[in-house]
C-alpha positions in Angstrom: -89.7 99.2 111.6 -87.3 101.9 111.2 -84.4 99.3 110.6 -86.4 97.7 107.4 -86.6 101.2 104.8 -83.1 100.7 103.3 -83.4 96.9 102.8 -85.1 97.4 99.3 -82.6 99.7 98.3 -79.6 97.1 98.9 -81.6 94.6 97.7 -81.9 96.3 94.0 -78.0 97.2 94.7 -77.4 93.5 94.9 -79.3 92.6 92.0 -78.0 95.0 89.9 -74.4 94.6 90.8 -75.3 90.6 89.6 -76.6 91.4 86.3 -74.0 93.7 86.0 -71.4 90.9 86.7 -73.5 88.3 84.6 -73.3 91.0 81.4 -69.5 91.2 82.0 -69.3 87.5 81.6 -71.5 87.3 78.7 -69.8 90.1 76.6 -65.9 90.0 77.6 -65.3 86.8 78.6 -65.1 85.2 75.2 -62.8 87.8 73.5 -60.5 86.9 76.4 -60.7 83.5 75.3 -61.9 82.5 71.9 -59.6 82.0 69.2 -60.8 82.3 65.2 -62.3 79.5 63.7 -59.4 78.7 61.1 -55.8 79.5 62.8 -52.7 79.5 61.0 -50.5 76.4 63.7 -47.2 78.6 62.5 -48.3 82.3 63.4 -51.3 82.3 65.9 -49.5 82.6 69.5 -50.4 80.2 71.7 -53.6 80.4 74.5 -52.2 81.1 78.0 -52.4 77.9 80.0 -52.6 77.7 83.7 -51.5 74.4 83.8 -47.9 74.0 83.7 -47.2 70.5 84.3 -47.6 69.0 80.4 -45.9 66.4 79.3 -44.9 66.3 75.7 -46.7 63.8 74.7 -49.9 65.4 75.6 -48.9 68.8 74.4 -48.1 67.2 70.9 -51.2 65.4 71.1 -53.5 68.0 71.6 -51.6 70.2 68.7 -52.3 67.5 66.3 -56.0 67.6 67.5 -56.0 71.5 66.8 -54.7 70.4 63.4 -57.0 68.6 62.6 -59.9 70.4 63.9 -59.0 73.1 61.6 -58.5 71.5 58.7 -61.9 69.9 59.5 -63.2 73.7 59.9 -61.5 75.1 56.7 -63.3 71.8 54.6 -66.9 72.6 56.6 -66.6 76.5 55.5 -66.0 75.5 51.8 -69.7 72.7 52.3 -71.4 75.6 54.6 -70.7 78.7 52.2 -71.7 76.3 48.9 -74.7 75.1 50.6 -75.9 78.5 51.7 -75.0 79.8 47.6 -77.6 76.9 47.0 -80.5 78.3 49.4 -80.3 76.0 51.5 -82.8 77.6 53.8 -85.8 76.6 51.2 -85.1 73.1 51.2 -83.2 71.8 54.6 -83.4 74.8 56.8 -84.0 72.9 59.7 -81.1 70.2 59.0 -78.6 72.7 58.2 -79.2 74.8 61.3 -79.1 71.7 63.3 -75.2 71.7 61.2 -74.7 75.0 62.5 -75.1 74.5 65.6 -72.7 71.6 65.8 -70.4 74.2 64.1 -70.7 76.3 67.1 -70.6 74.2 69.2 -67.6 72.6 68.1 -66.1 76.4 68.1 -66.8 76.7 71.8 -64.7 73.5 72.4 -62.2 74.6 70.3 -62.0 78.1 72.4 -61.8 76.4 75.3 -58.8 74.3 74.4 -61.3 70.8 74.3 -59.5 70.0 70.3 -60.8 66.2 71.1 -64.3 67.3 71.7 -64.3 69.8 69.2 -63.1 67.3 66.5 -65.9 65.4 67.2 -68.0 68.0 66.6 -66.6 68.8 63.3 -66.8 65.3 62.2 -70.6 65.5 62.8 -71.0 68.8 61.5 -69.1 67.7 58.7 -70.7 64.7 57.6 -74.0 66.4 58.2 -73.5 68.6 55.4 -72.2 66.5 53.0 -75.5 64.4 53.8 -77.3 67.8 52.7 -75.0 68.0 49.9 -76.1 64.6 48.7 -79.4 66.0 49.4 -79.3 68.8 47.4 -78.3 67.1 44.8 -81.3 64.8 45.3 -83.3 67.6 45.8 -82.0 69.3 42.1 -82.8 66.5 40.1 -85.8 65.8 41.8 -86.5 69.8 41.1 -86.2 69.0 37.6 -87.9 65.7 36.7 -90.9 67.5 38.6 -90.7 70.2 36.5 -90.0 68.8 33.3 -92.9 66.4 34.1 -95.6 69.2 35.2 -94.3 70.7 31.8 -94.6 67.7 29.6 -98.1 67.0 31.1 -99.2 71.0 30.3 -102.7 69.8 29.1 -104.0 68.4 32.5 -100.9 69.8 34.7 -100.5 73.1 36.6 -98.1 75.4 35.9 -97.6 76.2 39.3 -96.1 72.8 40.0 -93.3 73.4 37.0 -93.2 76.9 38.1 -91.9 76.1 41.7 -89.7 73.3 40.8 -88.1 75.4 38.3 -87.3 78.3 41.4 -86.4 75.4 43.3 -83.7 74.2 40.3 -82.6 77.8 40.1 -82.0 78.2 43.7 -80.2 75.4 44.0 -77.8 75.7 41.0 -78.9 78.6 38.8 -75.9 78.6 36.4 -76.5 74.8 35.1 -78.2 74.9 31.9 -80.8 72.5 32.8 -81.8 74.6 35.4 -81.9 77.6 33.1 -84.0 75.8 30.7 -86.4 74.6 33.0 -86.9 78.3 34.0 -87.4 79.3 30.6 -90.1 76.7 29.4 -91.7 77.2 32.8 -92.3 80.7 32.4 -93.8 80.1 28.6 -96.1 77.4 30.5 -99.1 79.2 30.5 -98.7 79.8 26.5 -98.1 76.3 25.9 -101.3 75.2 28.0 -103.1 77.7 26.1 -102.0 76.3 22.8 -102.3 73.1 23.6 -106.0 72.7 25.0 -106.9 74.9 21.7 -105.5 72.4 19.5 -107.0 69.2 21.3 -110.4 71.7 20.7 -109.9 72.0 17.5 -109.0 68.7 16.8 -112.3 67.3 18.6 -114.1 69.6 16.2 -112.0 67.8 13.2 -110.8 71.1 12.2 -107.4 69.7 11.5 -105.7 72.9 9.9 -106.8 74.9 12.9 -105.4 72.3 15.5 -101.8 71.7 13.3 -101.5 76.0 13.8 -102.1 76.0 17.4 -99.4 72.8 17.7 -97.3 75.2 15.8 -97.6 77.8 18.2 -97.3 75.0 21.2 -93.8 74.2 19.3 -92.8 77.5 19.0 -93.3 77.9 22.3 -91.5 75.3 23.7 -89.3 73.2 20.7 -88.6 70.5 23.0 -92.6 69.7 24.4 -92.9 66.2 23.6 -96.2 66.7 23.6 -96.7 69.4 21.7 -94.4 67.7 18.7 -96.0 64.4 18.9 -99.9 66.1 18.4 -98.2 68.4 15.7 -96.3 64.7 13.9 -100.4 63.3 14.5 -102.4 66.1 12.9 -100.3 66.3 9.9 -100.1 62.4 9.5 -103.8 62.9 10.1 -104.2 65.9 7.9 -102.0 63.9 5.1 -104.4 61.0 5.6 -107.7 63.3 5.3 -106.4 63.9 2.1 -105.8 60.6 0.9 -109.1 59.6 1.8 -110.9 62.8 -0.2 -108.5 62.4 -3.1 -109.8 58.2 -2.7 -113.4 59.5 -2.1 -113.2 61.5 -5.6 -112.2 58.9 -7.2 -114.7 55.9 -6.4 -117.4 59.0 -7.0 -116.3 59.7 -10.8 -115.6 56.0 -11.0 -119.2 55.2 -10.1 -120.2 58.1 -13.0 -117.9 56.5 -15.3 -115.9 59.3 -15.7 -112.8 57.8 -16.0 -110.2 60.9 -16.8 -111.5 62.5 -13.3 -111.1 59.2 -11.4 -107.5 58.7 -12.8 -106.9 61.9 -11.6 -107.6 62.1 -8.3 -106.3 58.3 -7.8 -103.0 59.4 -9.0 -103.2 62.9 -6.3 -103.7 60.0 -3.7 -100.8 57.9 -5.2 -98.7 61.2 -4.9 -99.6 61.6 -1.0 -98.5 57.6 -0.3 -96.5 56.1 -3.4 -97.1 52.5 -4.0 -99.8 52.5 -2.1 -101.6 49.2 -2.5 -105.3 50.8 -2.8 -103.9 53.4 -5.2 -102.9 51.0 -7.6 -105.9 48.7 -7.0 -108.5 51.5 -7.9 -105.9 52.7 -11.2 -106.6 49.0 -12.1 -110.2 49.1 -11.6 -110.3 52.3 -13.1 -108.7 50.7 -16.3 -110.9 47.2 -16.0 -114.3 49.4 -15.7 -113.3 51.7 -18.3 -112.5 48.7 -21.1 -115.7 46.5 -19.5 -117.6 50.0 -20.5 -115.9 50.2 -23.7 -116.9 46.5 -24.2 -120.4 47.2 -23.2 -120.7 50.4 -25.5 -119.2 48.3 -28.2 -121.5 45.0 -27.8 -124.7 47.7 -27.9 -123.6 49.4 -30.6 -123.1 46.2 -32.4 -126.6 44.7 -31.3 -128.0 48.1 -32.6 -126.2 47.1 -35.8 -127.4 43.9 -36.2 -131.3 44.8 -35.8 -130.4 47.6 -38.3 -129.1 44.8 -40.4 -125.7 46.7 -41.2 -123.9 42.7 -40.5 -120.9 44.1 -41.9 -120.7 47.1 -39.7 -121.6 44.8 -36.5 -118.9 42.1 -37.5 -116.1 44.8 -37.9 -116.8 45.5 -33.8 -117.0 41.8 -32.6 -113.4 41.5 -34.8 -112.2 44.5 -33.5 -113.0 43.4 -29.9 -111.6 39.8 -30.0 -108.4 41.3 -31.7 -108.3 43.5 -27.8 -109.4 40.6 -25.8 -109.9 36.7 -27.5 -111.5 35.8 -24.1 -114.6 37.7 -24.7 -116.8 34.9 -25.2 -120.2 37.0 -26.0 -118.0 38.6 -28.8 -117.2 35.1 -29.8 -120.7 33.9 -29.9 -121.7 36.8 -31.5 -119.4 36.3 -34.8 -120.5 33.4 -36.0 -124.3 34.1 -36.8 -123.1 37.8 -38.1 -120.3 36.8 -40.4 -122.8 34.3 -41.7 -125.6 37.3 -41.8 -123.1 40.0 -43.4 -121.7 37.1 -46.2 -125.3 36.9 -47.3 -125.8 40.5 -46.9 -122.9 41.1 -49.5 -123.9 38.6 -52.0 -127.4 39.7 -52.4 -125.7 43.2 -52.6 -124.0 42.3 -55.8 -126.5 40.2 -57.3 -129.0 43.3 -56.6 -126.5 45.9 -58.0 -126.4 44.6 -61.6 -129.8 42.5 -62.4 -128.9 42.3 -65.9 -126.4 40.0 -65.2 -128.9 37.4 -64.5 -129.5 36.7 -67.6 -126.7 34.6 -68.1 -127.3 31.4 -66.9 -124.5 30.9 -64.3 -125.6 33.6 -62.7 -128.9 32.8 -62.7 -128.7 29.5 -61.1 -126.2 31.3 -58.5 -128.5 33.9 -57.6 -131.4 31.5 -57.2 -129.5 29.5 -54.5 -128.7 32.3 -53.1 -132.1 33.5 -53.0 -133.1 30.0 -51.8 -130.7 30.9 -48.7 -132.0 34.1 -48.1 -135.5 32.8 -47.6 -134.5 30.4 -45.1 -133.4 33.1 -42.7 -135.9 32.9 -40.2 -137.3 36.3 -39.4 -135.9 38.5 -42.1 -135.5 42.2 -40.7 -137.2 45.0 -43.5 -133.5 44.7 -45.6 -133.2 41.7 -46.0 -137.1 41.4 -46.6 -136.8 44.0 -49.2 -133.5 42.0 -51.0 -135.5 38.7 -51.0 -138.2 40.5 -52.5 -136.3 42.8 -55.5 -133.5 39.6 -56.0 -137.0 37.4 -57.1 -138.1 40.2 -59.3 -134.9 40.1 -60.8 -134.8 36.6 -61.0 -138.1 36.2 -62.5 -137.8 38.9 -65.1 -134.4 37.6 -66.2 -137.1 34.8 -68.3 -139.3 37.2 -69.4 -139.0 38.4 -73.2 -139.9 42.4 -73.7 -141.2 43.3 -76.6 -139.2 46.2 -78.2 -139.5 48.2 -80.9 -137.2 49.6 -83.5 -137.6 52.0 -86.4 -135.2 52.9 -89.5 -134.9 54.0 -92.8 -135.8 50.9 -95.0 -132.2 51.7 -96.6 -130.1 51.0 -93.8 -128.7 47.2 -93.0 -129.5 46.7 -88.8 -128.0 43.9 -87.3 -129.2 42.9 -83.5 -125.5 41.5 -81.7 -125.9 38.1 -80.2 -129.6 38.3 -81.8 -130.0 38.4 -85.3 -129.5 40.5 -88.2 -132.6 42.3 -89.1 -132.1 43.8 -92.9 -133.9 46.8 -93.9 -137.2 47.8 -92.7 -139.4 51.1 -91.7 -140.3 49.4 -88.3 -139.8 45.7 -86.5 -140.6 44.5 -83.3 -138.1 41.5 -81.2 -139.4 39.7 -77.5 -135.7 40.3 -75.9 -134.9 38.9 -72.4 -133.3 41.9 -69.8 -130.0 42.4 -70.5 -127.7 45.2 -72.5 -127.6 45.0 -76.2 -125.8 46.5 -78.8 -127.9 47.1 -82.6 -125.8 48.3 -85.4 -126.3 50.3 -89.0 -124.7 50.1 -91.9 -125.6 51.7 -95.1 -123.2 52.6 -98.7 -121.4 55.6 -98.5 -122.9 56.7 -95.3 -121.2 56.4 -91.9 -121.7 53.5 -89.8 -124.2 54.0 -86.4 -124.3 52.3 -83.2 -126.5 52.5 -80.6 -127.0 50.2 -77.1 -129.8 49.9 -75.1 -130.7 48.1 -71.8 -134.0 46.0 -71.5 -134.8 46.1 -67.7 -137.6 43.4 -67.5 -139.8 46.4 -67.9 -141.7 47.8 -71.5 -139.7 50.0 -73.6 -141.2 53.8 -73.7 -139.9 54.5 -77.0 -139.0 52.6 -79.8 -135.1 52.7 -80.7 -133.8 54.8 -84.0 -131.4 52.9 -86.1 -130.9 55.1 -89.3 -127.3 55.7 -91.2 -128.1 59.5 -92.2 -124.2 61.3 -92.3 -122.8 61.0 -96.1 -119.1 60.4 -95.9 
């Protein structure tokens, strides 16, 4: 039992004189025989070989192997360090440690003198990084059609979509522009969502000016949201129409009133907005048509008004005056005939009824009882018309009708009744004389002539008349 104590002892001596060995290996071994990745072929002094026996062949061979292994190194460096300034690690960690390790590999051959093997492990490592170069690439633009698409679609998207692509786009390449704008609008994201769903609000609500300030803002923003310039272009278009439609609505509304100065104004506001616009012009011409139909209307009343007030003349100069505008207005048309005839009649009684005493002479005597024949066969005679039948037979009928008349003079002085007689001398004298004017004359030696005339109306004579030659000369 005695013998067994010390075994433990040795046994930990052993095992640490092992590790010990193991350690040695690990940490000295390779700076005894590694050589840098990238070695200049003209300066770097050549690995001790223990094999002696190498033919030429095979020593030129294997240099051009360590050639080319380098150049493959110095070309993987260049991919490695630009894929590594591209954060690599957030988008293909995996794949480009799975490079690395190739790399390393590859190294170790290389240390170790095996160029063939460690060409072959360039080559992989090589074209595994150019496949994450092509990758990254795909990975940038995919970065920023995801980004520029959560950003387009603000309304319904999240920002946090546009905001990691845009970190992505950065990481990858932050000195391209694109990527730098896609930052930029990403960031003002939350503004433009902000902007935007107030303006779609607003315009729900039909408060137009409200949602055209909050697509202003959403442009501000970010001047190249599609979105945001296309509902800015719509609420203006739709703004610019609202006012169309009121300046229209305006319009019709006075139209309807007949107030035609306030229609053609707010027809020609609309015309301003859209020139040439075919309703605009449609409503100025119904604005003109209603306004001369109106005119026409007011005219044809005030005519008819006219006519039962029997002023022909005054209705005739209308109907004129309106077919001399328009010879297609057939009521106008209509309407002359019977009125021309009406104010002819009118006229002619007017004269005849102006100087009665002209009916004494028999032409216009027989005229004027034709015309009086005429008159009556007017079927219903309005009150004027009535009331010139009615004074045009009293003149008629007192045109026959001798008035007795009485004159008075000196018994000295010669009177001589014109177109009558000549009456001599007397104190007083009575004649029957028809209406009419007459003129009686004096005459008397060495006394100055008189004159005097007098009308006979149809009507007896109040006072008698004086003819008396009383002034000496």
């Amino acid at each position: 039992m005695a013998d067994n104590g010390p075994q433990p002892d040795r046994q930990k001596l052993i095992i640490g004189g092992l590790l010990a060995l193991v350690a040695a290996v690990v940490l000295l071994l390779p700076n005894l025989v590694t050589e840098p990745w990238i070695v200049d072929p003209d300066n770097a002094a050549a690995p001790a070989i223990s094999i002696t026996n190498v033919s030429p062949s095979t020593a030129a061979e294997k240099t051009q192997y360590r050639q080319d292994s380098q150049k493959l190194l110095a070309e993987i460096i260049v991919l490695r360090d630009r894929l590594t300034g591209q954060s690599i690690e957030q988008w293909a960690d995996f794949e480009f440690r799975s490079a690395l390790t190739l790399i390393a590999a590859g190294d170790e051959q290389y240390s170790y003198g095996n160029y063939i093997e460690s060409l072959a492990s360039f080559k992989q490592a090589l074209q595994q990084l150019k496949t994450l170069q092509t990758l990254g690439e795909e990975k940038y633009q995919q970065a920023l059609a995801t980004g520029t698409g959560a950003i387009e679609n603000a309304a319904i998207g999240d920002p946090a979509i546009a905001s990691a692509a845009a970190n992505l786009a950065m990481a990858i390449d932050a000195s391209d522009s694109r990527s730098i704008e896609l930052n930029q609008r990403a960031t003002a994201l939350p503004q433009l969502v902000e902007a935007l769903q107030n303006a779609e609000q607003q315009l729900a609500a039909q408060q137009l000016q409200n949602a055209k300030s909050y697509y202003q803002q959403a442009v501000a923003i970010d001047s190249k949201h599609q979105k945001a310039a296309d509902g800015l272009v719509a609420t203006q278009r739709a703004i610019t129409e609202q006012s169309f439609r009121r300046s229209m609505s305006r319009g019709f509304a006075a139209l309807k009133q007949n107030r035609f100065p306030q229609a053609t104004v707010a027809f020609n506001q609309a015309g301003k907005i859209y020139p040439q616009n075919p309703a605009v012009i449609q409503a100025l011409s119904q604005v003109e048509t209603q306004q001369s139909q109106l005119l026409v209307s007011q005219q044809m009343q005030r005519a008819a008004e006219l006519e039962q007030q029997e002023q022909w003349q005054q209705a005739l100069s209308i109907y004129q005056s309106l077919l001399q505008t328009d010879p297609s207005l057939t009521q106008a048309t209509v309407k002359t005939i019977p009125v021309t005839v009406r104010a002819t009649l009118h006229n002619q009684l007017q004269t005849a009824l102006a100087d009665p005493l002209k009916l004494s002479n028999t032409n216009a005597y027989k005229t004027s009882k034709r015309l009086l024949k005429d008159a009556r066969g007017i079927a219903n005679p309005g009150p004027v018309l009535s009331q010139q039948i009615a004074s045009l037979d009293k003149y008629l009928r007192q045109s026959t009708i001798p008035v007795p008349v009485v004159l008075q003079s000196d018994s000295l002085t010669e009177v001589t009744l014109f177109r009558i007689a000549k009456l001599g001398t007397f104190q007083q004298t009575s004649v029957q004389l028809k209406p009419g004017r007459y003129i009686v004359a004096g005459s008397r030696n060495g006394y100055r002539d008189v004159r005097v005339e007098f009308t006979i109306t149809g009507e007896p004579m109040e006072e008698p008349i004086l003819v008396s030659c009383n002034e000496a000369i």
